[in-house]
C-alpha positions as CSV (number, residue, x, y, z in Angstrom):
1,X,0.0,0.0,0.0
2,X,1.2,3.6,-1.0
3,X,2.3,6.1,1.7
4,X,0.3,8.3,0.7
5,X,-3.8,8.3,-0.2
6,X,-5.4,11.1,-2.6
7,X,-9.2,11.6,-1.7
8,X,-11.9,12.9,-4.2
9,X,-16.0,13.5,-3.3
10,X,-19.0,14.2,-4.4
11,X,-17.7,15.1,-8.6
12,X,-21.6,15.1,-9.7
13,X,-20.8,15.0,-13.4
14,X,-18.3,17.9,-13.6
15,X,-15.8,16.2,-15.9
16,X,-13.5,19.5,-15.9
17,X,-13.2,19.7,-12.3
18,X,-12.5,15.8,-11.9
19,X,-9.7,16.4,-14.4
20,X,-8.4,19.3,-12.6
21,X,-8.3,17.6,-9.6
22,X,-6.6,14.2,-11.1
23,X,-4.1,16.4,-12.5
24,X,-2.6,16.2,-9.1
25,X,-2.8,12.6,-8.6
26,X,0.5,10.5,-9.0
27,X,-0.2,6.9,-9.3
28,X,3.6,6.2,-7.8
29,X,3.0,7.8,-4.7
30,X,-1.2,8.6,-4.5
31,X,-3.6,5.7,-3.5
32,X,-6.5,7.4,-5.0
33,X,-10.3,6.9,-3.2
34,X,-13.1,8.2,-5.1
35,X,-15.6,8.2,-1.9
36,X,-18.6,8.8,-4.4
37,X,-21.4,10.3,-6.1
38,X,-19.7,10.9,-9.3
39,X,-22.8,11.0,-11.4
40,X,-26.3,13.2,-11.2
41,X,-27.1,17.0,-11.6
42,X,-24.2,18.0,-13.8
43,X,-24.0,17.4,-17.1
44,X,-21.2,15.0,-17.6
45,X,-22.2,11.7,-15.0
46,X,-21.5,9.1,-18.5
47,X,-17.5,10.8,-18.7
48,X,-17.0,10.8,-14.6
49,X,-18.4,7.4,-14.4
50,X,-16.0,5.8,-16.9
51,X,-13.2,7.7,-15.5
52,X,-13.8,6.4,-12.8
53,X,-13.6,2.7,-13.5
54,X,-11.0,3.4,-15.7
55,X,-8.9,4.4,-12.7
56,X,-9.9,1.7,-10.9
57,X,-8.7,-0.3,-13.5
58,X,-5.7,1.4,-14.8
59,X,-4.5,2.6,-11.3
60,X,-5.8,0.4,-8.4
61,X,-8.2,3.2,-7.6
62,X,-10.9,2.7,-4.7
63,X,-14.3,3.6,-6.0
64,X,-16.8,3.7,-2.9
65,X,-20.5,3.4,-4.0
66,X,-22.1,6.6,-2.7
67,X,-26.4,7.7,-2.7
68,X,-26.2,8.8,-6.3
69,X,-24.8,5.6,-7.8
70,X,-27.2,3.6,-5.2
71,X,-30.0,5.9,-6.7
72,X,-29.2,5.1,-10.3
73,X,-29.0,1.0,-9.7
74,X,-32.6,1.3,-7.8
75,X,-33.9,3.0,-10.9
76,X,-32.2,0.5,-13.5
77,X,-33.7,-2.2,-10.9
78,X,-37.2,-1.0,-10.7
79,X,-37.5,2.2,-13.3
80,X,-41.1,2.9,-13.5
81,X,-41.2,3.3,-9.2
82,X,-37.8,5.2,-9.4
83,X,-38.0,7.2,-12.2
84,X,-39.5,10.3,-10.4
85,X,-37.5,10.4,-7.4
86,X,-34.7,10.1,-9.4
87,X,-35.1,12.1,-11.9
88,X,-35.7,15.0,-9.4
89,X,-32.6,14.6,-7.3
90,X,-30.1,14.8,-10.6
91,X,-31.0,11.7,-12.8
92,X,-32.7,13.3,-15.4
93,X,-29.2,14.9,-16.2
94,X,-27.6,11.3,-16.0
95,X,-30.1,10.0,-18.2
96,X,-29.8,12.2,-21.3
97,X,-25.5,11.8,-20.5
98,X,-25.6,8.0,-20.7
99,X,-28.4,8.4,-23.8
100,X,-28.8,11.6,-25.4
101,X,-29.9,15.2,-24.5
102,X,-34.0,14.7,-24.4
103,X,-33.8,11.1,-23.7
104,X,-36.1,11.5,-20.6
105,X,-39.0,13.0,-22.8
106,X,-38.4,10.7,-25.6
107,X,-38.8,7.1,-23.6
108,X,-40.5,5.9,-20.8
109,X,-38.4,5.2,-18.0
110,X,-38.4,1.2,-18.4
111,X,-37.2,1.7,-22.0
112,X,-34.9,4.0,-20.8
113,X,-33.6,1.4,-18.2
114,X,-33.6,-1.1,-20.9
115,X,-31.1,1.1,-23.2
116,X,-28.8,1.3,-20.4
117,X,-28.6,-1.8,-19.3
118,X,-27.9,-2.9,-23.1
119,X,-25.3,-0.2,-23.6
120,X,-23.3,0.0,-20.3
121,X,-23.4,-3.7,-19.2
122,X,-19.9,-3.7,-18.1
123,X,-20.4,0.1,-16.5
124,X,-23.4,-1.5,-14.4
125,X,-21.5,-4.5,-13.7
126,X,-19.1,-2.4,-12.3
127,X,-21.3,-0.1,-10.1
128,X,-23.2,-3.0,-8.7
129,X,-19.2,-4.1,-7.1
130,X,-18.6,-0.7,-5.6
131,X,-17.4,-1.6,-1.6
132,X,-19.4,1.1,0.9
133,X,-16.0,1.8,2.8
134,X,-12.1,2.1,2.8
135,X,-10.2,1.5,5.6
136,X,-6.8,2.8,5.9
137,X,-4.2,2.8,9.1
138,X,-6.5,5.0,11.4
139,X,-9.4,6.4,8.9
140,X,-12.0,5.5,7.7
141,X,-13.6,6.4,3.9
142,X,-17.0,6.1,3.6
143,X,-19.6,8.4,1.6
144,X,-22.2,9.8,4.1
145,X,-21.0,8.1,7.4
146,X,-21.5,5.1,9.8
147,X,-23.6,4.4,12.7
148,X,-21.7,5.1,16.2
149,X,-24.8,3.1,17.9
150,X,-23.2,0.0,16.5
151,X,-20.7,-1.7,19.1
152,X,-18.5,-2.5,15.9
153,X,-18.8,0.9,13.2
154,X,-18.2,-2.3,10.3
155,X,-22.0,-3.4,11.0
156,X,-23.6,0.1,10.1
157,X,-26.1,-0.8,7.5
158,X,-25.1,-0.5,3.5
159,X,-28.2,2.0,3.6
160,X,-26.6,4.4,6.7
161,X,-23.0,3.9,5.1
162,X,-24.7,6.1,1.7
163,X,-27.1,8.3,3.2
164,X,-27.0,9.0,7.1
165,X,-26.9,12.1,8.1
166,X,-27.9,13.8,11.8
167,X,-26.9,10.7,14.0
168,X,-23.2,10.6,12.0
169,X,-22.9,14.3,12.0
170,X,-23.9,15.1,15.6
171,X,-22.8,11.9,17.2
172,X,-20.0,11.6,19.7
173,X,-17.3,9.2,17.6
174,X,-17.0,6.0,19.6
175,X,-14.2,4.6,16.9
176,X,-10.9,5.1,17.4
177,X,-11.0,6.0,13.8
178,X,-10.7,9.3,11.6
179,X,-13.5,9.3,9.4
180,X,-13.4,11.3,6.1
181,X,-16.9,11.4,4.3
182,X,-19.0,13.2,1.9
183,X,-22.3,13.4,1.3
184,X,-23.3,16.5,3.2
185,X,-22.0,19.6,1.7
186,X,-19.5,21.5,4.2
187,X,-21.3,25.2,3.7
188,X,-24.2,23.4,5.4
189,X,-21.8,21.7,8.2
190,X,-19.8,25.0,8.8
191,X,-23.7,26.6,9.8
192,X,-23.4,29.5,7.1
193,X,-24.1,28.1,3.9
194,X,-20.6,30.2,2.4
195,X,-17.6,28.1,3.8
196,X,-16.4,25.7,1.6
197,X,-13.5,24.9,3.8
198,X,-13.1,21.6,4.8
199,X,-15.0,20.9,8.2
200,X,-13.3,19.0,11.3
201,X,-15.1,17.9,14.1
202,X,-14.6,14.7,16.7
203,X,-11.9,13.1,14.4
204,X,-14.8,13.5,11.6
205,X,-13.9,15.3,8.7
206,X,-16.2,16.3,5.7
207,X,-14.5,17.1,2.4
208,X,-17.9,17.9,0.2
209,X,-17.5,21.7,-0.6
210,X,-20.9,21.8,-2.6
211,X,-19.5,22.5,-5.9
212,X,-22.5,21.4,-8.0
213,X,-24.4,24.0,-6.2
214,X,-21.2,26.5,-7.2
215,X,-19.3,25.6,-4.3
216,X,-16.1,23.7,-4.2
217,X,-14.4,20.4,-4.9
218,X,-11.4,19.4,-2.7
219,X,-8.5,16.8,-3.6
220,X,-7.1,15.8,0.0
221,X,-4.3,14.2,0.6
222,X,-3.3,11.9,3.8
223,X,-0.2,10.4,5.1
224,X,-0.1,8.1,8.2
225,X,0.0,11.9,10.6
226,X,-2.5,13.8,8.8
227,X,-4.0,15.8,6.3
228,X,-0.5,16.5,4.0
229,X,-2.7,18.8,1.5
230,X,-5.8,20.2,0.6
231,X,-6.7,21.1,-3.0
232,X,-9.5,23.0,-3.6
233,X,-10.8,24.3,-7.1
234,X,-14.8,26.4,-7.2
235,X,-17.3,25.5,-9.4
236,X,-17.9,29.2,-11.1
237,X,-20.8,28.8,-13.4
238,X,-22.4,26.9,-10.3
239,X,-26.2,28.6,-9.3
240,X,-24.8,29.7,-5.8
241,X,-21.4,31.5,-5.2
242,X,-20.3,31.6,-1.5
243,X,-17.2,33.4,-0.6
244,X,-14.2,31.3,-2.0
């Protein structure tokens, strides 16, 4: 294992600022974790998903499975109940990527489930394999969290490990791990909906900067002591511009 890990979140089909970011990453020295959510809401999630595997395949990469990728399996799994949902939390956007632009008002949803599956077999295959953690020396990487409640943090459920929230964020940390998530963007964590700053709190540390919503993306880098960098680019044609 490499001395050093490189940390990505939360990407959301921004296929620039994923390339910024990896132009950082040096497979000789980086371990690079992708803790999630690379697809839905922006307009790339077809280029950011393949990138990803391909670094997974290319580079050793660790891919976690985050809510978004979990959302777009449940509507490939059961389209005409998901479609909805999904479509208003970002899929629409991953639809017309992995399809074409006005996909979503050309099909219904199980035909569009139906082209997907045909067309990105290996992609799906792939997405369906995702582990929900990474566990390295003292952290922990995980998308949204894990559940202090269990005696063991490894037996938080696959759901809590992708979406939890509240009981993560505001729960005392009863591991004697670090744990470096996602999931809920730091503007929201830091109480003023403007920082974009990493957020630290009871060996808990959230590297989602919101830059979907115009915020930020971060590229974080660990050794063994600590963080050893923090790169942070801003999403500038994002809907929301907090002070950066």
């Amino acid at each position: 294992m490499k001395k050093l890990i490189y940390v990505i979140s939360d990407i959301h089909g921004q296929i620039d600022l994923f390339k910024k970011l990896l132009e950082d990453f040096d497979p000789k020295w980086h371990q690079l974790v992708l803790i999630g959510d690379l697809n839905d809401r922006g307009m790339h999630s077809k280029e950011c998903l393949l990138l990803g595997k391909e670094l997974v395949e290319q580079f050793g990469a660790v891919y976690l499975r985050g809510n978004h990728e979990e959302y777009l399996l449940q509507f490939l799994n059961r389209p005409e109940d998901w479609y909805e949902k999904y479509a208003r939390n970002g899929g629409k956007e991953t639809i017309n990527s992995l399809l074409h632009s006005g996909a979503t008002e050309e099909y219904s949803p199980t035909e569009i489930a139906m082209m997907i599956r045909h067309r990105y077999k290996e992609l799906i295959d792939f997405l369906i394999e995702r582990p929900f953690y990474f566990e390295w020396q003292q952290y922990v990487f995980v998308h949204a969290g894990v559940d202090f409640k269990q005696t063991d943090w490894r037996k938080t459920s696959l759901h809590d490990f992708i979406w939890i929230r509240e009981p993560f964020l505001e729960g005392k940390n009863t591991t004697d791990k670090t744990i470096v998530f996602g999931h809920t963007i730091t503007p929201m964590l830091h109480g003023d909906m403007q920082t974009t700053d990493l957020w630290f709190s009871d060996r808990k540390i959230g590297i989602d900067g919101g830059a979907i919503f115009g915020g930020s993306v971060h590229g974080v880098i660990f050794n063994q002591a600590g963080i050893v960098q923090d790169i942070e680019y801003q999403n500038m044609s994002g809907p929301w511009q907090p002070d950066f």
